[in-house]
Structures are given as structure tokens and as C-alpha cells.
C-alpha positions as CSV (number, residue, x, y, z in Angstrom):
1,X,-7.7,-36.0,0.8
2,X,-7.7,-32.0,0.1
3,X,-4.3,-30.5,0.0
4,X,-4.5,-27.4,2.1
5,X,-2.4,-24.3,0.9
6,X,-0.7,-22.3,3.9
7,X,0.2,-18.7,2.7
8,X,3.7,-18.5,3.1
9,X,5.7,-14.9,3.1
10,X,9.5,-15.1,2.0
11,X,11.7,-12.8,4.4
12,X,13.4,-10.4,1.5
13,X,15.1,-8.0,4.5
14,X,15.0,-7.5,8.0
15,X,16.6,-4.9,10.2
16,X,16.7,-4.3,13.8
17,X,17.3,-1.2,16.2
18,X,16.5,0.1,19.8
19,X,14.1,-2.3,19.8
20,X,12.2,-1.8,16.5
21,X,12.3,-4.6,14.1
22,X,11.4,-4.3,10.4
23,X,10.9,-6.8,8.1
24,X,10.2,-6.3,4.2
25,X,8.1,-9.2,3.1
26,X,6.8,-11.0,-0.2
27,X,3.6,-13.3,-0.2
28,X,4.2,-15.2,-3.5
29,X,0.6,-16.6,-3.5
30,X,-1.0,-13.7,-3.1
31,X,1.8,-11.7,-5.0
32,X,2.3,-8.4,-3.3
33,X,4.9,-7.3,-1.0
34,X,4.2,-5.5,2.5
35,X,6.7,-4.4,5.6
36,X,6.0,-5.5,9.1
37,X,7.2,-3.2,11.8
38,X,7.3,-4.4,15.8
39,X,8.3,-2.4,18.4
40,X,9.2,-4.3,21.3
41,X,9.1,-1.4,23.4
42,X,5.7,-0.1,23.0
43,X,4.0,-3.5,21.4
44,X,2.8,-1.7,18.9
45,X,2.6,-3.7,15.2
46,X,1.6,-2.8,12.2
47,X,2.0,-4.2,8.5
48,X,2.0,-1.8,5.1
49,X,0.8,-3.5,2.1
50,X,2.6,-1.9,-0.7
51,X,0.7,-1.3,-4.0
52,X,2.6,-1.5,-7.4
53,X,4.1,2.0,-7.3
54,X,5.3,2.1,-4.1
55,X,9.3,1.5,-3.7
56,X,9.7,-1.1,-1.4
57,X,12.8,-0.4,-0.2
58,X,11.6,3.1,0.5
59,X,8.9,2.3,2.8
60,X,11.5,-0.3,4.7
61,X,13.8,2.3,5.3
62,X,10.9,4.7,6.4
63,X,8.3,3.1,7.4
64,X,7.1,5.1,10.0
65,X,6.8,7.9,7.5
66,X,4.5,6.0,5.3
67,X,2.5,4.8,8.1
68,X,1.7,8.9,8.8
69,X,1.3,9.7,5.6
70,X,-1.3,6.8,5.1
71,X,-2.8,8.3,8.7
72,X,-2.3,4.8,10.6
73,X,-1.9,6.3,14.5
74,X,0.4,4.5,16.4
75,X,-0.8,4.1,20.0
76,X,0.6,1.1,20.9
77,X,-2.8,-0.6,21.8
78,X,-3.5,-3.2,18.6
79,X,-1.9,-4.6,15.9
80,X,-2.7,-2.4,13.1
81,X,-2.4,-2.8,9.1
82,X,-2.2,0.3,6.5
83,X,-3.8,-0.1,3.4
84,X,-2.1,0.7,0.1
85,X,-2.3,4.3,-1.8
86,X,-4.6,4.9,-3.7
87,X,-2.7,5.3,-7.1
């Protein structure tokens, strides 16, 4: 039998408003951190993947800035996900 390994993220904060829920998450396998944003509202949902200099707490409380300054447009149509800075 092959044991099969399911990625697993750990919830390390989540936060809620007008619709807009944020969630800063930690993928232990993979090791590296990202925030998930979905806005109920508009559908839209998009994922950051933060690199090692990035303050994670930073880009939870602002994602949407990071997401323009990465130049992810939010449209509403797909599921998006922002790659990390280039350091």
C-alpha cells in the first residue's frame, strides 16, 4: 500500500468584514506561508504567496495593497494567485 500525503495548510489568522474574508495561512510541507482573500460579494479570490522577506502580518492586514503592488487585477471573473516579490 502507498501512503498518500494531502497538503495540509494550518489556519494562523482569519478575519472577516463586509463580506471580505482573509485568511493568513502556513503549508508546513511545502513550508511557506500565503493569505487567501474571498470576497463574497464580487466572487473574486485570490491567494499571495509570501516570500521570505515579506511581513506576513503586513500583507494580512493589507492585502489588497500587495495584490496592486504585485499588479494582480481584480475583476471578479477567476480565482487568481500573486506570485512572490522578487527579492
Amino acid at each position: 500500500m502507498t501512503r498518500t500525503r494531502i497538503p495540509t495548510a494550518i489556519d494562523l489568522a482569519s478575519r472577516e468584514a463586509d463580506g471580505v474574508h482573509v485568511t493568513l495561512l502556513w503549508h508546513g510541507h511545502e513550508d511557506f506561508v500565503s493569505v487567501v482573500v474571498e470576497d463574497s460579494k464580487t466572487d473574486a479570490t485570490f491567494e499571495l504567496v509570501l516570500s521570505d522577506t515579506d511581513n506576513a502580518l503586513d500583507v494580512f492586514n493589507h492585502p489588497f495593497a500587495y495584490a496592486a503592488f504585485r499588479g494582480l487585477e481584480l475583476d471578479g471573473s477567476k480565482d487568481e494567485t500573486a506570485v512572490p516579490l522578487a527579492a
